[in-house]
VOPAGU-2260 file (C-alpha; in pm, 1 decimal, decimal comma):
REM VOPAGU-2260
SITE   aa  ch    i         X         Y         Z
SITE  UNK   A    0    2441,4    1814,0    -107,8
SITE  UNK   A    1    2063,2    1871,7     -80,7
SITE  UNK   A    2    1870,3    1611,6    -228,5
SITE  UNK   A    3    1445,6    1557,5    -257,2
SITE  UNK   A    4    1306,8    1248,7    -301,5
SITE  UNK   A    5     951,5    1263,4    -458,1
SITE  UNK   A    6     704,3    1026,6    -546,4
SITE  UNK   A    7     366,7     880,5    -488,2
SITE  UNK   A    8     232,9     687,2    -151,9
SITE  UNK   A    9     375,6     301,7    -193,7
SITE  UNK   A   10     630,2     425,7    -408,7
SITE  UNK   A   11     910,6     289,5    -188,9
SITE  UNK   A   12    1071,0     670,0     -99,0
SITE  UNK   A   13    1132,1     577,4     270,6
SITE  UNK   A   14    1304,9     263,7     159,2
SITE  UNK   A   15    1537,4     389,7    -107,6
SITE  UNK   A   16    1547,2     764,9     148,3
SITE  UNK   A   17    1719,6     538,1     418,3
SITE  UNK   A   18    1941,9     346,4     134,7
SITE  UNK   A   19    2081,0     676,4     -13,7
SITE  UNK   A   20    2113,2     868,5     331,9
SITE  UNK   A   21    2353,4     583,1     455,3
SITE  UNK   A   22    2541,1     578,0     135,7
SITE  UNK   A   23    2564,6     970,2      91,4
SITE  UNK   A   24    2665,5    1025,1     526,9
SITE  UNK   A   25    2378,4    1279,2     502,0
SITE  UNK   A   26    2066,1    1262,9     702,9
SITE  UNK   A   27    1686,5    1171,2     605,4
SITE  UNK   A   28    1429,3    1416,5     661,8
SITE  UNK   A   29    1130,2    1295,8     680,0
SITE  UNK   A   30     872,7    1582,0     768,2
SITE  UNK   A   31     640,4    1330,8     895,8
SITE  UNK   A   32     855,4    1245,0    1126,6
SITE  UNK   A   33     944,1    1575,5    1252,4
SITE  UNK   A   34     567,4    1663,8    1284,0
SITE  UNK   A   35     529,4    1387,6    1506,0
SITE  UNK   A   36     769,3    1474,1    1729,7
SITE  UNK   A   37     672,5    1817,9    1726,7
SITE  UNK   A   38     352,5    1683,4    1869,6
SITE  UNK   A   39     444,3    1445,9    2115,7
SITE  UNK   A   40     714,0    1676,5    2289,3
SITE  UNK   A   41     444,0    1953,0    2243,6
SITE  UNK   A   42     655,5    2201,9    2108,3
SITE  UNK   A   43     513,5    2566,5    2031,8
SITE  UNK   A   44     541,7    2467,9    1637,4
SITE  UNK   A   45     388,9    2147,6    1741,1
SITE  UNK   A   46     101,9    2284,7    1954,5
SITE  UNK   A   47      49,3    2536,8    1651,1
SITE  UNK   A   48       5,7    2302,0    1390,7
SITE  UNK   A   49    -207,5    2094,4    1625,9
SITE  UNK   A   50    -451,8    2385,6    1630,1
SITE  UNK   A   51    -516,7    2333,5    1285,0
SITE  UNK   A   52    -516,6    1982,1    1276,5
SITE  UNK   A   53    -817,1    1983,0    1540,0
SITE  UNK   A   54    -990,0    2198,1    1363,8
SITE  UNK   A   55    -994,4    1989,9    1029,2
SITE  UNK   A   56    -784,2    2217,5     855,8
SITE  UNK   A   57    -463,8    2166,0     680,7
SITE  UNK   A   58    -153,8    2289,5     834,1
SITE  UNK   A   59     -13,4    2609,8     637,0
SITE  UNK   A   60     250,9    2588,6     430,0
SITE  UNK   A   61     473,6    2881,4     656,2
SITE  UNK   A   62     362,7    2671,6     973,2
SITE  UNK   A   63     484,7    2322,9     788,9
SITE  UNK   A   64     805,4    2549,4     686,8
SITE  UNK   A   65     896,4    2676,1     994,3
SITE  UNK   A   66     878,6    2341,3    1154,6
SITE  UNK   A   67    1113,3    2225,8     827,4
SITE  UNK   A   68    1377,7    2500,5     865,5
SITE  UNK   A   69    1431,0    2440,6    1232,9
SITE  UNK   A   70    1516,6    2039,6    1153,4
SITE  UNK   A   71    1764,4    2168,0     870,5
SITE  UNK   A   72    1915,3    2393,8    1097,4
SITE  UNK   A   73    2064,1    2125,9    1321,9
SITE  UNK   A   74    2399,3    2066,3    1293,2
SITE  UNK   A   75    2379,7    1730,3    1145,1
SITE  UNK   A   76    2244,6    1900,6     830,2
SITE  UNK   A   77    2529,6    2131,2     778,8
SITE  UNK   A   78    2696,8    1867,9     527,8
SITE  UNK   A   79    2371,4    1790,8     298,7
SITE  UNK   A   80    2021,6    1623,2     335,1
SITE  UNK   A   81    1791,9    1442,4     207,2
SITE  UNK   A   82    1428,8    1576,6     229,8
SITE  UNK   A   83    1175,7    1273,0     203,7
SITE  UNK   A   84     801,0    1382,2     148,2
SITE  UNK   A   85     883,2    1752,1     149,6
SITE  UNK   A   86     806,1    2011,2     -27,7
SITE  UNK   A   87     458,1    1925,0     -70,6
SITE  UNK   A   88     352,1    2227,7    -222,1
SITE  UNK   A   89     433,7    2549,0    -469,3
SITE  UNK   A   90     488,3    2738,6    -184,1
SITE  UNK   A   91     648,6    2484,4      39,9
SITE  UNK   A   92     879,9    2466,6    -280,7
SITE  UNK   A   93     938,4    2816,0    -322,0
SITE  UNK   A   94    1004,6    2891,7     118,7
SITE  UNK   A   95    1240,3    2614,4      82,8
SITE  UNK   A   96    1429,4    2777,1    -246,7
SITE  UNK   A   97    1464,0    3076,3    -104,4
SITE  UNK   A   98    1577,1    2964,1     213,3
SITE  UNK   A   99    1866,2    2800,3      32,0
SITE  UNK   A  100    1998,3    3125,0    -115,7
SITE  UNK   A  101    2013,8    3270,8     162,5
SITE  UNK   A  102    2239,0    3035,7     354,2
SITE  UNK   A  103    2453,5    2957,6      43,1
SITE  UNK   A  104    2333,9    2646,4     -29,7
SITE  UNK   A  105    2147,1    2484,6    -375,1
SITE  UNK   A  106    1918,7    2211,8    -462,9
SITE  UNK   A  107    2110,1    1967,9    -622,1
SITE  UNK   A  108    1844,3    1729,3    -759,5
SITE  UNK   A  109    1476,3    1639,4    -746,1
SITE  UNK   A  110    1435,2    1259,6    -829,8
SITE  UNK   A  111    1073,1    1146,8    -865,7
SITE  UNK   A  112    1008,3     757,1    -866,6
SITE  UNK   A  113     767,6     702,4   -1120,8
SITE  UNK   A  114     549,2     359,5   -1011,6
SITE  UNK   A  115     189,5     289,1   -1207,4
SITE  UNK   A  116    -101,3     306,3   -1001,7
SITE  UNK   A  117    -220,0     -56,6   -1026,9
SITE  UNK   A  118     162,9    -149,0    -922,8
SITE  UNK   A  119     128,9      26,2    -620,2
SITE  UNK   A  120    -263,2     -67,3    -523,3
SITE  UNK   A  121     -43,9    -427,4    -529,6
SITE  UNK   A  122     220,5    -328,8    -311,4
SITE  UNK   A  123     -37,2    -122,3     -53,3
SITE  UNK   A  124    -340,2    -327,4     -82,5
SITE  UNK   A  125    -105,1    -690,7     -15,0
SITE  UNK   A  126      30,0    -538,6     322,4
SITE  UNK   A  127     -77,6    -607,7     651,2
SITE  UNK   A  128      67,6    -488,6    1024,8
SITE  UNK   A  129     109,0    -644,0    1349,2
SITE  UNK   A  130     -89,9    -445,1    1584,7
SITE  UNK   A  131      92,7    -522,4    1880,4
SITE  UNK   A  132     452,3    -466,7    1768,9
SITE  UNK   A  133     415,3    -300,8    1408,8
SITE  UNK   A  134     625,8    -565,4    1206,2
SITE  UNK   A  135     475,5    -546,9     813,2
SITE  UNK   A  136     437,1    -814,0     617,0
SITE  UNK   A  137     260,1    -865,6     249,4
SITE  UNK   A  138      61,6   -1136,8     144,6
SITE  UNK   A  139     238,7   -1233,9    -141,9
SITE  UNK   A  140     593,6   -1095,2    -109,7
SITE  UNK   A  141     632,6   -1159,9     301,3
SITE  UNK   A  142     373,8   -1303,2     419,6
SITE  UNK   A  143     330,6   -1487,2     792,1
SITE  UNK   A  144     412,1   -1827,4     897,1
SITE  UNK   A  145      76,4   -1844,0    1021,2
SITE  UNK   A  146    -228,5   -1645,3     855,6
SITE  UNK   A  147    -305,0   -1387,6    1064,7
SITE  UNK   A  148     -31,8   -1397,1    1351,5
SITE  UNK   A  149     284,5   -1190,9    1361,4
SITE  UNK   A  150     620,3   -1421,6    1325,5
SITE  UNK   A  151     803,8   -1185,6    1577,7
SITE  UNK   A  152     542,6   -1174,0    1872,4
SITE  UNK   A  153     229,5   -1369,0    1765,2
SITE  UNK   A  154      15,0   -1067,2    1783,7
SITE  UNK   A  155    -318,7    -982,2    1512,6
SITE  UNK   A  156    -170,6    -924,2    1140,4
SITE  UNK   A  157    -413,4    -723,7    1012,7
SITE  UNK   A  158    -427,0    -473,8     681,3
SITE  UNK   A  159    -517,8    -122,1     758,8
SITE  UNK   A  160    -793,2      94,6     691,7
SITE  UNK   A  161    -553,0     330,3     483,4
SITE  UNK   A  162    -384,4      42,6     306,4
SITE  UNK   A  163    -751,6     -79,5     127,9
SITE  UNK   A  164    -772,5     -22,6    -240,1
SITE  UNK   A  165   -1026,2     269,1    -203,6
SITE  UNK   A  166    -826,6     423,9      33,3
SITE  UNK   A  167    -506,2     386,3    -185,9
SITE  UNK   A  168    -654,7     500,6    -476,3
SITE  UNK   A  169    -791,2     837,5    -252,4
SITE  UNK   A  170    -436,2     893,6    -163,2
SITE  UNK   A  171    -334,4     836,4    -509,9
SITE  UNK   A  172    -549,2    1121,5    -643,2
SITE  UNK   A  173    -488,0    1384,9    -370,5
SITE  UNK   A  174     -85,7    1341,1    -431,9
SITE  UNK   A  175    -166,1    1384,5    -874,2
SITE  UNK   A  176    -366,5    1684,4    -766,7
SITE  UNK   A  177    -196,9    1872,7    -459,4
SITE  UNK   A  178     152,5    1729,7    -507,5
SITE  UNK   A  179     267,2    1669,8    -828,1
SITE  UNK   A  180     206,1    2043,0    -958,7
SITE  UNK   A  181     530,8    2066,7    -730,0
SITE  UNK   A  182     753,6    1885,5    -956,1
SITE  UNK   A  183     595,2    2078,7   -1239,1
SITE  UNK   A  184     756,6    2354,9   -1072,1
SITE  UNK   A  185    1136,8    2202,1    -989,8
SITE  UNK   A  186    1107,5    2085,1   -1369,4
SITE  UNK   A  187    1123,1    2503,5   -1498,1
SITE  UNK   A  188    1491,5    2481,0   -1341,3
SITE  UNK   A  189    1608,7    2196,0   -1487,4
SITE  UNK   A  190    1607,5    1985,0   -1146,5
SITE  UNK   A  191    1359,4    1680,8   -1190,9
SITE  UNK   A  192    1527,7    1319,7   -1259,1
SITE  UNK   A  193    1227,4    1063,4   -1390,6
SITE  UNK   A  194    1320,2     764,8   -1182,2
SITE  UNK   A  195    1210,5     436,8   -1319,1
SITE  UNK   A  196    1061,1     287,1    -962,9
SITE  UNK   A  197     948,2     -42,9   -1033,2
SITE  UNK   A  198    1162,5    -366,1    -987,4
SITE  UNK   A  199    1354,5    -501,8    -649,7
SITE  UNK   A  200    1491,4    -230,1    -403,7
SITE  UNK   A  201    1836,8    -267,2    -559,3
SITE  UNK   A  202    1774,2    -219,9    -890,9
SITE  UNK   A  203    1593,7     125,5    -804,5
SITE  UNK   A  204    1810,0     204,5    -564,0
SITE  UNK   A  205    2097,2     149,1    -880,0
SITE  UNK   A  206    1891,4     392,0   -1081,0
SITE  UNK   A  207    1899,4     672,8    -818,3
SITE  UNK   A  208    2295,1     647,8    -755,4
SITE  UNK   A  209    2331,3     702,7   -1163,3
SITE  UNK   A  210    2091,2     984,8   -1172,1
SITE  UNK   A  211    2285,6    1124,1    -822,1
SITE  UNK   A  212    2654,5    1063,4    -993,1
């Protein structure tokens, strides 16, 4: 089974990603997570795509892919996955489509969690980090004991640059105009499954298992 898992920034796709891989036995794949590592173990895909990076140039879609494939190669991803923030592109899309024909294997569904903007300017702009050991909190949902200071390790709560409403609303329009195009594309093969994505965890991650089946 090879799932994707699509949707905008604050949408909650690493949260329901880590439900569904537990449930299904198959693995998350986050590619942010694989870039970092790539980075900080200074691989020769890592190094690559830190060339571009330093020059203020985005990373190209072949270099992203090749970094991809050699995560889904693993042996742990024999049995299915579940790609999280990947494909980002057309062409990520279509590198990732072909690579599945050739090794016998099929996309089974794209489900895209569909959250309004001002919904998730709520959920982003309302969160705040410990600096010293990265707990998050939100100010209305789960916030501190104490304003400001961390419940685990009394470090400085703080919200992040990339989590204030201009920033938010930045990301939002860089994902309608670079990413969504993608789903446009899954859509022509019958793939894409609207997911309601507002509500508690549960009741989106109840949505996803019926869409799944």
């Amino acid at each position: 089974m090879v799932l994707v898992l699509f949707g905008p920034p604050g949408a909650g796709k690493g949260t329901q990603a880590a439900v569904l891989s537990d449930e299904l036995g198959i693995p998350q794949v986050a590619t942010g997570d694989i870039f970092r590592r790539h980075l900080k173990e200074g691989t020769e895909l890592g190094e690559l795509a830190k060339s571009y990076m330093n020059q203020g140039q985005l990373v190209p879609d072949e270099v992203v892919w090749d970094i991809v494939e050699t995560r889904l190669a693993q042996d742990d991803c024999a049995n299915g996955v579940l790609l999280d923030g990947f494909p980002r592109s057309v062409r990520q899309a279509e590198l990732l489509n072909g690579w599945l024909e050739s090794v016998g294997k099929k996309l089974e569904i794209v489900t895209a969690l569909q959250v309004p903007d001002d919904l998730i300017v709520s959920r982003l702009s309302g969160r705040r980090t410990c600096m010293s050991c990265g707990a998050t909190y939100h100010v209305e949902h789960n916030p501190t004991s104490v304003e400001g200071v961390c419940d685990r390790c009394d470090g400085s709560v703080v919200q992040r640059e990339d989590d204030q409403e201009d920033t938010i609303r930045a990301r939002l329009a860089t994902y309608k105009r670079q990413t969504e195009p993608v789903l446009t594309w899954f859509r022509q093969f019958d793939l894409v499954a609207d997911i309601d994505g507002t509500g508690g965890i549960e009741a989106v991650s109840q949505r996803l298992r019926l869409a799944i089946g």
